[in-house]
N, C-alpha and C positions, 0 to 999 in steps of 0.2 A: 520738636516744637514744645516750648514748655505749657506746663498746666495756667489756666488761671486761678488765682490768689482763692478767690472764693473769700472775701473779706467782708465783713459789715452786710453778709447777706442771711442772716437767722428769720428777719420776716419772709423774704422768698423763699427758701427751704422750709420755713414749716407752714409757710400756705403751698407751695405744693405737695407737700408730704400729706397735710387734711385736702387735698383734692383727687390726693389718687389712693387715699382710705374710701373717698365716695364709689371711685371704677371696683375698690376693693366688697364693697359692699354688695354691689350687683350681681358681684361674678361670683361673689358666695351663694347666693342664691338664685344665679339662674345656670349653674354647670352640675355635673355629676362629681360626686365626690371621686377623688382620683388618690391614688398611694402618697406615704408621705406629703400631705396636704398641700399637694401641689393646687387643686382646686381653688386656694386660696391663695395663691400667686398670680402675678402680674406679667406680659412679658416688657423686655424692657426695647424700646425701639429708639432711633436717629435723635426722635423729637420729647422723645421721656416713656410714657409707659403705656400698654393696652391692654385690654381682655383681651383672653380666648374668643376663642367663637362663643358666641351668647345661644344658648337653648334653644330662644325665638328666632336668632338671624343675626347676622351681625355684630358688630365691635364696637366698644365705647373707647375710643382713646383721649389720650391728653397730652396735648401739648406746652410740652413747656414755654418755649418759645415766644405760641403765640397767646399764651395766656389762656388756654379754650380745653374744653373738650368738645370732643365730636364722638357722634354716633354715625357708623358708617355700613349698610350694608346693601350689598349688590342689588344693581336694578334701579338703585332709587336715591335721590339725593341727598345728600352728606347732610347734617343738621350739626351744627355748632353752636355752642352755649361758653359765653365768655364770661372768667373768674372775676372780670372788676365789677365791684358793686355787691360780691356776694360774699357768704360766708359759710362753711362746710356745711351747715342745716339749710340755708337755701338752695348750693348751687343742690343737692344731693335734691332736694323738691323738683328743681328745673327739667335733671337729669330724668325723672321720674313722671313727668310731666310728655316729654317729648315721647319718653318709650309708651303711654298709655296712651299720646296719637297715634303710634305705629299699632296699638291693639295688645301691648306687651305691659303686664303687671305681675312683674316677677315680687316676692316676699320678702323686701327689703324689709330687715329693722332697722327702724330711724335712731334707734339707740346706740349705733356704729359708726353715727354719722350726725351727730346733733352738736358740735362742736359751733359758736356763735360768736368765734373773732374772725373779723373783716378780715380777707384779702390781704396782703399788704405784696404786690409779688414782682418786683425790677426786674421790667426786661429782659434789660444786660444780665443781670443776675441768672435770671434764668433761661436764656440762651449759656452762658457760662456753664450753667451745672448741666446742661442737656449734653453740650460735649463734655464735660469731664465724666459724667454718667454713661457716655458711649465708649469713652475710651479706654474707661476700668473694665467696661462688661468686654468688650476687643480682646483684654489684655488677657484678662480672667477667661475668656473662649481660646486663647493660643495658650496657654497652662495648662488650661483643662485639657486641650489635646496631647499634650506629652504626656499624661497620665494614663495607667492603664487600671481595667478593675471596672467595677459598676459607678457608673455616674450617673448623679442627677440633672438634668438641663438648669440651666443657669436663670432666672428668674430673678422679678423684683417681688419683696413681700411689703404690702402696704401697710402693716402695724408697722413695723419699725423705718420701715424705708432705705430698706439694704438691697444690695443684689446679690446673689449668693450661689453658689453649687456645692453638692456633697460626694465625696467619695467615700464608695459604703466596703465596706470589711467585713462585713456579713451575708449568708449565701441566700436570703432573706430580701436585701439590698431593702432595706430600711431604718430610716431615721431610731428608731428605736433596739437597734443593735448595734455595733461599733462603727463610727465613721466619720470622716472629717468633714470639716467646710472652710470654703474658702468664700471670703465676698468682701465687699465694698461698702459700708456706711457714715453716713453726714455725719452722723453724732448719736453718742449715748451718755447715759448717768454718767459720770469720772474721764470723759472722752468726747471734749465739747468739740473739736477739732476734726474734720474729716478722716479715716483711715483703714486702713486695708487689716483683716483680721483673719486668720487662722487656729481651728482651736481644735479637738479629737475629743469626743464626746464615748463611753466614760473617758473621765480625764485620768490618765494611766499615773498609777506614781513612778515619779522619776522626770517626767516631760519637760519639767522646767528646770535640772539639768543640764539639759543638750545646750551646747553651744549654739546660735541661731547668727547666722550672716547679717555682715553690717547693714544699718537701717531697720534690722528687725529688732524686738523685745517682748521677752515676755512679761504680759499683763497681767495681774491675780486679785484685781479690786473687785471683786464679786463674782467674774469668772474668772478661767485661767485658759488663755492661749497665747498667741503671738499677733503683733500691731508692730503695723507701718504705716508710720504716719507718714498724710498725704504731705504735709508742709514741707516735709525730707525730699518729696519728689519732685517740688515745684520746680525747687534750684538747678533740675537736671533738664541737661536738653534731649533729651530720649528716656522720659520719664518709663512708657511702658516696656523699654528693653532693661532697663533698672528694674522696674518691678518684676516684671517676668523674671527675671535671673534671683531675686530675692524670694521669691514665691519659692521657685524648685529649692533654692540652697534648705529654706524653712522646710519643704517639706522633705527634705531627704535626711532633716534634724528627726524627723517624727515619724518616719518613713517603716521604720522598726517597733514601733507600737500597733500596726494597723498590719500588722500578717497573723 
């Protein structure tokens, strides 16, 4: 099945990206700080993205789909607070609003979350990116498993609005010793275009060298790893057996840096 285009949808992806900076916010301050700051991760589900378990109880998630977030925890009834009509400083009030009925006043800064453009967020659009969001994190969960070594689970991180996992090379198995990532993001500075990214932090000399399988290249505009771009996938009718075959070829380009 091919991907959808994802065209002419930049207000839907960055009013959901400032909506699940708001679930980002919460869940910085209502979890325990966890390794490689995972605590500041998202996870990523069917309908877009959720907290962890919240301190007090329960889960804030967001749906893409249906435009909402919901708070949801056992026993008691689901409370949903819908995006239209708000903008990342209100709904982030809403949300804060509902948890302080439940008795819950976690230490949100509003300075994480004071962003004052409307909503703008197409349905379509966002039903579209809910599945292309599931079927990168799918593809990225069947790669991750042919991989051996310490991994990190695969999460969404709300600053940038990636999905991502690390394979670590140090006996540490952290971020801050050698180790790769793979993940999924809308868009960045020099990379307005959705795409699949790869890169080994230090960045070893020689990396960009390696020959890298068709559809892959390497990127050096401020960082340096390897991008596949999603537009490459559209075309294909079994985009995530293409990528997944592209992923291993990429990493068995890099494969020899990270022993």
């Amino acid at each position: 099945m091919v991907l959808p285009a994802l065209t002419d949808w930049q207000n839907t992806r960055d009013g959901l990206h400032r909506a699940a900076q708001v679930l980002g916010a919460v869940q910085k301050a209502s979890v325990e700080t966890l390794p490689n700051s995972l605590h500041l991760a998202l996870d990523v589900s069917a309908e877009g993205a959720t907290t962890g378990p919240l301190s007090f109880g329960g889960k804030l998630a967001l749906d893409y789909p249906r435009r909402r977030v919901v708070y949801r925890r056992d026993g008691l009834p689901s409370v949903e607070i819908g995006l239209e009509g708000h903008n990342q400083a209100t709904l982030a009030g809403a949300v804060m609003d509902v948890l302080a009925q439940a008795r819950h006043h976690p230490p949100v800064s509003r300075d994480d979350t004071a962003d004052l453009t409307p909503f703008d967020i197409h349905p379509d659009l966002a039903a579209d990116f809910s599945r292309t969001q599931y079927r990168m994190f799918t593809t990225l969960a069947r790669f991750r498993a042919r991989l051996f070594g310490g991994l990190s689970p695969i999460v969404l991180w709300p600053h940038n609005f990636d999905i991502a996992f690390l394979l670590f090379a140090n006996p540490e198995l952290s971020e801050n010793g050698l180790h790769a990532a793979f993940g999924f993001e809308p868009r960045s500075p020099g990379l307005e275009r959705p795409y699949v990214y790869i890169y080994v932090r230090p960045t070893p000399d020689g990396l960009t060298e390696q020959p890298l399988p068709p559809l892959a290249r390497w990127y050096t505009e401020g960082w340096t790893g390897a991008v596949i771009q999603y537009d490459d996938l559209c075309g294909e009718n079994d985009p995530e057996a293409v990528l997944e075959n592209t992923l291993m070829g990429v990493y068995r380009a890099i494969k020899r840096y990270l022993n």
